[in-house]
C-alpha positions, 0 to 999 in steps of 0.5 A: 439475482438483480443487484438490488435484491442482492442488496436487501439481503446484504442489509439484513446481513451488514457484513460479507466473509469469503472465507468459511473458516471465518463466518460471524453471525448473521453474515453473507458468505460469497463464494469465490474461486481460487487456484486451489479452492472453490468457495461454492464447496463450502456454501452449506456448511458457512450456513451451519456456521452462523452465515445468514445467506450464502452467495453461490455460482455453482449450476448444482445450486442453480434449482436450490429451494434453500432460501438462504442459498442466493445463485449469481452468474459470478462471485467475483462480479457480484462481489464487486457490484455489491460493494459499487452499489452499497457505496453510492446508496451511503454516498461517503466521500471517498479518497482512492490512493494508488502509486508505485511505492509508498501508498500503504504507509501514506493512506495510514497517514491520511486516515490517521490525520483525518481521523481527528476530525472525522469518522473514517474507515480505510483499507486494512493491510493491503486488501487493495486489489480487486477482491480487497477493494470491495470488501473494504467498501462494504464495511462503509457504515451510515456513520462513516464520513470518509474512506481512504481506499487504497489501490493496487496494481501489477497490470495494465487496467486494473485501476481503471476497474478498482476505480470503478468500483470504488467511484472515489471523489478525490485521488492521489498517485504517490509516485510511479516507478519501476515495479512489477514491469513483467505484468507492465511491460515497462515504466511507460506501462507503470505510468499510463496503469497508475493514470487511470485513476486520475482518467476516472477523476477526469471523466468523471466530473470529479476532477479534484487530486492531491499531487506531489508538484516535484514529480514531473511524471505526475505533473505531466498526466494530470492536465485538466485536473484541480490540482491540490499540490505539495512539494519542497521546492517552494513553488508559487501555487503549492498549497503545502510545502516542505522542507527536510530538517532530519532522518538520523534516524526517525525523520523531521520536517517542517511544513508550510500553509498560508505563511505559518509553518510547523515541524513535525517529529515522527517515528518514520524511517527515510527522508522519502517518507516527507513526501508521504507525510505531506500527502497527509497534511495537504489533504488534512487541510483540505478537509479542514484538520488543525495543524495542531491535530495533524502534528498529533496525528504523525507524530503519534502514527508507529509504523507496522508491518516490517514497513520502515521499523526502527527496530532495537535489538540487544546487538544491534539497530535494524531498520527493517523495511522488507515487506517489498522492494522494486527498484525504485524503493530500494534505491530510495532506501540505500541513498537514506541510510547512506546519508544517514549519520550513524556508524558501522552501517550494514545492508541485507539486501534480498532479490527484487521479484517481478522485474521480466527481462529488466531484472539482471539491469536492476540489480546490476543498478543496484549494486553499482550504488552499494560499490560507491556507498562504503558500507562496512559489510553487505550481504546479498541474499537470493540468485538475481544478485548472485548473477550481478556480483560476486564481490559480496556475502551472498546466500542463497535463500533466508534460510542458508543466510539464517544458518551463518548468522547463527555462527556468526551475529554481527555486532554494533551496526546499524542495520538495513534489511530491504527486499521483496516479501517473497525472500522472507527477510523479515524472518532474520530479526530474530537472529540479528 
């Protein structure tokens, strides 16, 4: 089947699902294939469910006189197609936002700023890979006037092909740093992976980015492009700058364009969120947002989903940030609460996964910064941090650390959880 009558019965459907147990009325059910499941299994019966076609490619359907049954040589391809071919037919300006760290908390930014002003639809969660991506593309409606679509990667060419997908008008690369090196193969890996978004804004014709000017590995890989620039260290050329006022604990800054300044106040835990708020600014008035608005915008904006939350227990303060850790976050994270004015400070800290052949180094890095940092108590939870220091609490997994804390609740600390999503240190709240 040709991607164009493919679409015709997209348009008939308006929403896709790839997931049987979830299939509104009316949709288009794609069959993908997992590790442990194949969609094609569950075609027919997304079709009693209340689906108005089901996407197969599986040869048994091949011959299939069903109507409602559309054969591709690809799921996974033609999801992808769908969703390039929907999005050029809508011709929405997109906005594509990858990076190392920080990209999630700073597309919610964007779509919150640009949100006073315009239609936008932007990516959910973290549907930001080579499913995610298409699947948030094809929920651009006519009324939709910008996308913020958020990219992610864990190795080499994967953004080439998420770009290509979402064809975006203008890109941002928060940052680049050192994560998932095992699918990279090293930092010089995570910054060429990172560039391709940049290459396609390049080859493009599009040409136009929103850039941190204080990072120099950014600076360095966006020759020949029209550079939109934020940054703190008052620059000429900078279209917006910034400036720490507080992180102790919600952070504040002020901000710069064309000679007026404001200060924002907002719920974000870190000074090294102001480089993702700024984000949001330059682009908010780069599309013409008040600064009024946009003050409204971050300042109302609360984080979710264990990503920077100032959480107040009946014992203690937790500023829980433990939906992911590389090295590069956690040490941005130690360095903010270490600076941060507040007494009895504790770190829960838990592996940093995906590191390869680097992983003991990084974790060795990290504990030299907490031998220097004078916390009143530190405890480290998983076998890489094991394996770099015996000088602190230790447990094996959440769940060994979870039967201590039971018996033994710290009380009046101020609290740091930070650690991948895999060591499930989130699940510790409850107990803190």
């Amino acid at each position: 089947m040709d991607i164009s009558t493919l679409y015709k019965c997209f348009t008939e459907c308006g929403s896709v699902t790839t997931d049987s147990r979830n299939c509104p009325e009316g949709s288009m059910f794609i069959a993908l294939k997992g590790e442990s499941f194949n969609g094609n299994d569950f075609a027919i019966a997304s079709l009693d469910k209340g689906c108005q076609y089901a996407v197969v490619d599986d040869k048994r359907f091949q011959e299939e006189s069903n109507p409602r049954i559309l054969y591709v040589d690809d799921c996974l391809k033609a999801l992808q197609q769908l969703a390039n071919y929907h999005r050029k037919k809508l011709g929405t300006k997109v906005i594509g936002i990858t990076g190392t760290n920080g990209k999630t908390t700073t597309k919610e930014l964007i779509a919150s700023v640009l949100s006073q002003r315009y239609d936008v639809l932007y990516t959910e969660g973290n549907l930001n890979n080579h499913i995610g991506v298409p699947l948030t593309l094809l929920r651009l409606t006519p009324d939709h006037e910008v996308a913020v679509i958020e990219m992610g990667a864990n190795h080499p060419g994967e953004i080439k092909m998420l770009a290509n997908i979402a064809e975006p008008d203008y890109g941002l690369i928060t940052n680049v740093g050192k994560a998932h090196l095992e699918g990279f193969g090293s930092f010089e890996g995570v910054v060429k992976t990172k560039g391709e978004l940049y290459d396609f804004l390049r080859y493009s014709g599009k040409h136009i980015i929103f850039i941190d000017r204080d990072n120099e590995n950014l600076d360095k890989i966006s020759q020949g492009l029209v550079r939109i620039g934020y940054g703190t260290k008052n620059e000429a050329g900078l279209y917006i700058s910034g400036k720490l006022l507080s992180c102790s604990p919600y952070l504040s800054f002020e901000w710069g364009h064309e000679g007026q300044t404001y200060t924002v106040d907002t719920h974000l835990i870190g000074s090294y969120n102001l480089m993702n708020a700024l984000a949001a600014i330059t682009v908010g008035r780069y599309f013409s947002v008040s600064a009024t608005s946009i003050k409204e915008a971050l300042e109302n904006y609360i984080p979710r989903n264990n990503r920077s939350q100032l959480t107040t227990t009946e014992s203690n303060m937790l500023i829980v940030d433990a939906y992911n850790a590389n090295p590069t976050s956690m040490m941005a994270a130690l360095e903010n609460f270490r600076l941060m004015d507040v007494t009895k400070k504790m770190v829960i800290l838990g592996d940093m996964k995906e590191l390869g052949e680097g992983s003991h180094e990084e974790h060795k890095k990290i504990v030299d910064y907490i031998d220097n940092s004078h916390f009143e108590r530190v405890i480290l939870v998983g076998k890489e941090f094991q394996a770099a220091t015996s000088s602190y609490e230790h447990y094996n997994d959440v769940n060994e650390l979870i039967n201590n804390l039971k018996n033994d609740k710290p009380i009046g600390y101020y609290i740091l959880i930070k650690g991948s999503n895999s060591m499930k240190l989130s699940s510790i709240k409850d107990f803190l």
